[in-house]
C-alpha positions as CSV (number, residue, x, y, z in Angstrom):
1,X,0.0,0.0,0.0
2,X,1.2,3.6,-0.6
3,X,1.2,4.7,3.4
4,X,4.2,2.4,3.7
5,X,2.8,-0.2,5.6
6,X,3.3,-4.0,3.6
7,X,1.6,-7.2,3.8
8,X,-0.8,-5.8,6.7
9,X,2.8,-5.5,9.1
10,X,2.2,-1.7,10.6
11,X,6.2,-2.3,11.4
12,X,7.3,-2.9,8.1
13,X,8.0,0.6,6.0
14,X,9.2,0.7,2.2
15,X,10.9,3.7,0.9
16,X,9.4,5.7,-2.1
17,X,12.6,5.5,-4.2
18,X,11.0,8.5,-6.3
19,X,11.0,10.7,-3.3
20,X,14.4,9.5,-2.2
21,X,16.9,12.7,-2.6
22,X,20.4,12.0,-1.0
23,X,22.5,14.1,-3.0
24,X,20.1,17.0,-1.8
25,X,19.5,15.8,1.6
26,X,23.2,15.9,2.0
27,X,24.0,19.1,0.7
28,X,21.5,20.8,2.9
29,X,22.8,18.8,6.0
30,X,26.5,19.9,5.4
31,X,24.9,24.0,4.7
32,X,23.4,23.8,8.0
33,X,26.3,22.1,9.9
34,X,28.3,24.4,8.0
35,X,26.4,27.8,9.3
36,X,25.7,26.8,12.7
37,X,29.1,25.8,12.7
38,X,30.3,29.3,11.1
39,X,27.7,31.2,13.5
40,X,28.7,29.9,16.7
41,X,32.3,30.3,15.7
42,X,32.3,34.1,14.7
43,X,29.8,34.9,17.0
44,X,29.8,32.8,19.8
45,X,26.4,32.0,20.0
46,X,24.1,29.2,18.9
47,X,22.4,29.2,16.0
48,X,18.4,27.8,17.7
49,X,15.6,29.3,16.3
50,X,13.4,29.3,19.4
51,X,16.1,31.6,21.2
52,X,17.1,33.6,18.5
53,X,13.1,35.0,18.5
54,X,12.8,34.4,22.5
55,X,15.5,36.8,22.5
56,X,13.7,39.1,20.1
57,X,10.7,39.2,23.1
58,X,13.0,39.9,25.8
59,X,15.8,41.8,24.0
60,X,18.8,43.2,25.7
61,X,20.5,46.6,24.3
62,X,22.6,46.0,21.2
63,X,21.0,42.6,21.0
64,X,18.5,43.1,18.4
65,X,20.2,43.7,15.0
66,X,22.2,40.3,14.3
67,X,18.7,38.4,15.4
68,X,16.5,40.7,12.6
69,X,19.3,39.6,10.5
70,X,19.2,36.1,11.1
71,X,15.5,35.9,10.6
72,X,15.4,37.9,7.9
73,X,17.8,35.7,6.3
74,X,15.9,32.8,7.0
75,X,13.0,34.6,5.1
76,X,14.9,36.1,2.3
77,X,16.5,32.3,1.9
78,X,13.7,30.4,-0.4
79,X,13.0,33.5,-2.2
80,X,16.9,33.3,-3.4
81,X,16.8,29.9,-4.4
82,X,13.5,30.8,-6.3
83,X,15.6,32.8,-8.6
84,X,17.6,29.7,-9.5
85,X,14.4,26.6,-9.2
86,X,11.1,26.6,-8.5
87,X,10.0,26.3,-5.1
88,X,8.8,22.9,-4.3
89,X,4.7,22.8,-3.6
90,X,4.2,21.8,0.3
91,X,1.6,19.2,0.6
92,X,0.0,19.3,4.1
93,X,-2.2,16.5,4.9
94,X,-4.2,18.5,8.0
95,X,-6.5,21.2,8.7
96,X,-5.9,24.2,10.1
97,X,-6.8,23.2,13.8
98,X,-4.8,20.4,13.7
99,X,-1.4,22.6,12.7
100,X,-2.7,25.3,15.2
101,X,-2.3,22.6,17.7
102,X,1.0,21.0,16.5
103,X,2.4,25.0,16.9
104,X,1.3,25.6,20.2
105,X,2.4,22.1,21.1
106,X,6.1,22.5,19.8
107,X,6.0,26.5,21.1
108,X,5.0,24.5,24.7
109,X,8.1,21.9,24.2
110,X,10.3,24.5,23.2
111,X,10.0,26.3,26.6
112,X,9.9,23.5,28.6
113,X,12.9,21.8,26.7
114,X,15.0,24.9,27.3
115,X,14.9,24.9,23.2
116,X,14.4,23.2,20.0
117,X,15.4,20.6,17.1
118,X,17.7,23.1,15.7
119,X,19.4,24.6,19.2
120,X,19.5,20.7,20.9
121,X,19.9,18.5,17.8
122,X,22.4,20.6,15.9
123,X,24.0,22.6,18.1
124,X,24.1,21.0,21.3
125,X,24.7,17.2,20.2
126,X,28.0,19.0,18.0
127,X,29.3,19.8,21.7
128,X,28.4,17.1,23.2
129,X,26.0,18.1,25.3
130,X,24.1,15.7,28.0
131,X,21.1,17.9,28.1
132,X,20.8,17.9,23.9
133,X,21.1,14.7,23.7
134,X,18.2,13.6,26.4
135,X,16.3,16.3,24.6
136,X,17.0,15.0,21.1
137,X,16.4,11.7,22.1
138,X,12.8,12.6,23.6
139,X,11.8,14.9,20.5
140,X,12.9,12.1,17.8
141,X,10.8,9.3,20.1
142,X,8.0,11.6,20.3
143,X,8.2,11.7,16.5
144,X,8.5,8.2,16.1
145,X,5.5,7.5,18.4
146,X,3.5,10.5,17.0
147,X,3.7,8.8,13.7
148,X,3.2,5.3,14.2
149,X,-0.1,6.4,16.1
150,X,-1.3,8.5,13.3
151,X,-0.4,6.4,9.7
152,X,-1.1,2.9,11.7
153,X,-3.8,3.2,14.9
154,X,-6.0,6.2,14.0
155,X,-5.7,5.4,9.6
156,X,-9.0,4.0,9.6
């Protein structure tokens, strides 16, 4: 069947070789490596997303411009590469309620994981961090769980 799920096992998962993009996968691994790598480097600071804007909320003096920057080059990013390829079309399988919900739930895990896939999974498990990698660890089996619940309990 398409949802992944073969001969009626909910455990067994086949991979849409059409989908499959290494090459580009890759490349886009080694950019972000590569920045956070850069940012924390010349800057001193880590490059997670959640305290970059918490930081916008709460800003101290002189600690506003390189976190416009940032965000603003995180906008200005796809309309760059939209000069060079199209933009892939996002296909989102859920209503609006639903992905109001999934925001306010990863806001929620943000705060009370002291910050997010980016800060923890990049940035923290690159120094080695015990806290990153209890966080990463929880956020990936979350996922894991989250899905298997959803494509193999609830599919009706």
């Amino acid at each position: 069947p398409s949802d992944g799920r073969l001969a009626g096992n909910p455990f067994r998962m086949s991979i849409d070789w059409n989908a499959f993009t290494p090459w580009s996968a890759l490349a886009g691994g080694l950019l972000i490596g590569i920045a956070a790598g850069m940012f924390v480097l010349l800057n001193g600071r880590i490059a997670g997303i959640s305290g970059i804007v918490g930081g916008l909320l709460r800003a101290a003096r002189g600690d506003v411009a390189w976190r416009i920057a940032f965000l603003a080059g995180l906008l200005a990013a796809p309309l760059i590469y939209a000069v060079a390829a199209p933009l892939p079309v996002p296909r989102i399988d859920a209503g609006y309620g639903a992905l109001v919900l999934a925001g306010l739930l990863v806001g929620l895990g943000t705060r009370y994981g002291s910050g997010c896939t980016s800060g923890h999974g990049v940035c923290g498990l690159s120094r080695l961090s015990p806290r990153s990698l209890t966080a990463t660890g929880t956020f990936m089996a979350a996922g894991f769980a989250t899905v298997f619940v959803v494509r193999h309990l609830m599919a009706g």
